[in-house]
N, C-alpha and C positions, 0 to 999 in steps of 0.2 A: 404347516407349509413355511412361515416366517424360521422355526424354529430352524429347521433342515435348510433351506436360505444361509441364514447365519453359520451353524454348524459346516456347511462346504466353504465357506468366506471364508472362515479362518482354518480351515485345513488344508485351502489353497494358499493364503498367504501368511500364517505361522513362521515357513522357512526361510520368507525374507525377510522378516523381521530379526532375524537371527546373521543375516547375510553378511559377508563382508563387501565392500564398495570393492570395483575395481583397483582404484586409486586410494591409496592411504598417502597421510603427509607426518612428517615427524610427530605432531602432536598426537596421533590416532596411536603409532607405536609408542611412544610413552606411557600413555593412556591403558594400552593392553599390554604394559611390557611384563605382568606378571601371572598371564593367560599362558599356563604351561602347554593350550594345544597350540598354538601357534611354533609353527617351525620354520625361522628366518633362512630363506633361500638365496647365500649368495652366489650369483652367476658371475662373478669376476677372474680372472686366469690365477692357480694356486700362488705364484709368487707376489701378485697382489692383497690376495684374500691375508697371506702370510701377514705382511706389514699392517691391515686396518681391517677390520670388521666390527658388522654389527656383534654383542654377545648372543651368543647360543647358538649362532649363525651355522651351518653344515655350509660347505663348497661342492657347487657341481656348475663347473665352468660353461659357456654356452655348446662348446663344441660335441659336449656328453647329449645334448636332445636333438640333434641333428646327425645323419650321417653321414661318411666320408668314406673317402677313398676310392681305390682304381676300379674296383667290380660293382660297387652299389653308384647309383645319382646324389653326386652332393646336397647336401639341404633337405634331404627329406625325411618324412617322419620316420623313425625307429622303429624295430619292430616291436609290438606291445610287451612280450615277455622281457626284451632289454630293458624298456622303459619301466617294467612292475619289478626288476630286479634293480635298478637303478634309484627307485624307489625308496625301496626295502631298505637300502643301504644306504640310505638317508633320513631314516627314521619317519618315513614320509606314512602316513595310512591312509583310508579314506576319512576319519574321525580328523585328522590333520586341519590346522589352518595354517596354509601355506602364503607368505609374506615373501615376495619375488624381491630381490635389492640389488637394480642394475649399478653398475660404477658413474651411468653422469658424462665418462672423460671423452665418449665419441658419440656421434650423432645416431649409429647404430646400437647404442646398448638401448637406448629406450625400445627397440624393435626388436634384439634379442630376446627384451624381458616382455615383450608381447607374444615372442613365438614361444616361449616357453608356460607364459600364463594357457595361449591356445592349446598348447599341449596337452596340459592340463587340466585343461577343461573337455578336450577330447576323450582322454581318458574317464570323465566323468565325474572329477574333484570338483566340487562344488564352491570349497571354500578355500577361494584364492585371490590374492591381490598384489600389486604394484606398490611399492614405495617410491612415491614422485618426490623430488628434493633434491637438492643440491648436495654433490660428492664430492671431495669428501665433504664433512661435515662443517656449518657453521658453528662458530664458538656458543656453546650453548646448549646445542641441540644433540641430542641423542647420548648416549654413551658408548664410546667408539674404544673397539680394542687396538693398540697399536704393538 
């Protein structure tokens, strides 16, 4: 009884053990900067992404996880085959850890980089997190491509 006890303990918590936090801060990415599943998600508009990013970073601006325009409801979720195509073409899988990197410069990117962590996790990605910190970068931290 004790055995089987134990045995579902850690078969129910094995996979957070492994978890990634919501929130990571600079030190957590330096820390795994050489954790090749990890795929930096920057959600900043491409002429930004151009000038600074984090390395290995892929661009998918926020406007790509949301929908627009005259026939559909602005703001809402895409339909799953965009989003598992949108994906793909970001080298994104389920085996993925995906490291969300809002810009910082307005009040709404930290809610950007929430609605797209949700998205994300709607889809059923398990391994996803927020880079919280200061944009761009203080002198020191990180290694920023310019």
């Amino acid at each position: 009884m004790y055995r089987a006890l134990v045995t579902c303990c850690f078969l129910f918590l094995a996979p957070l053990v492994h978890a990634m936090p919501a929130l990571v801060d600079s030190q957590w990415v330096e820390a795994n900067a050489n954790d090749q599943a990890i795929v930096v998600l920057d959600i900043q508009e491409p002429a930004n992404y151009r000038r600074f990013h984090l390395p290995r970073s892929v661009n998918a601006p926020y406007e790509k996880w949301r929908t627009q325009g005259p026939k559909v409801p602005n703001g809402m979720l895409p339909p799953v085959g965009y989003l598992e195509g949108l994906l793909g073409k970001l080298g994104i899988t389920i085996d993925s850890k995906v490291l969300i990197v809002p810009t910082g410069l307005a009040a709404g990117e930290m809610a950007a980089a929430a609605r797209v962590y949700w998205t994300l996790k709607t889809l059923g990605h398990e391994q996803v997190a927020i880079l919280n910190g200061a944009w761009p970068p203080m002198p020191g931290s990180l290694a920023w491509v310019a």
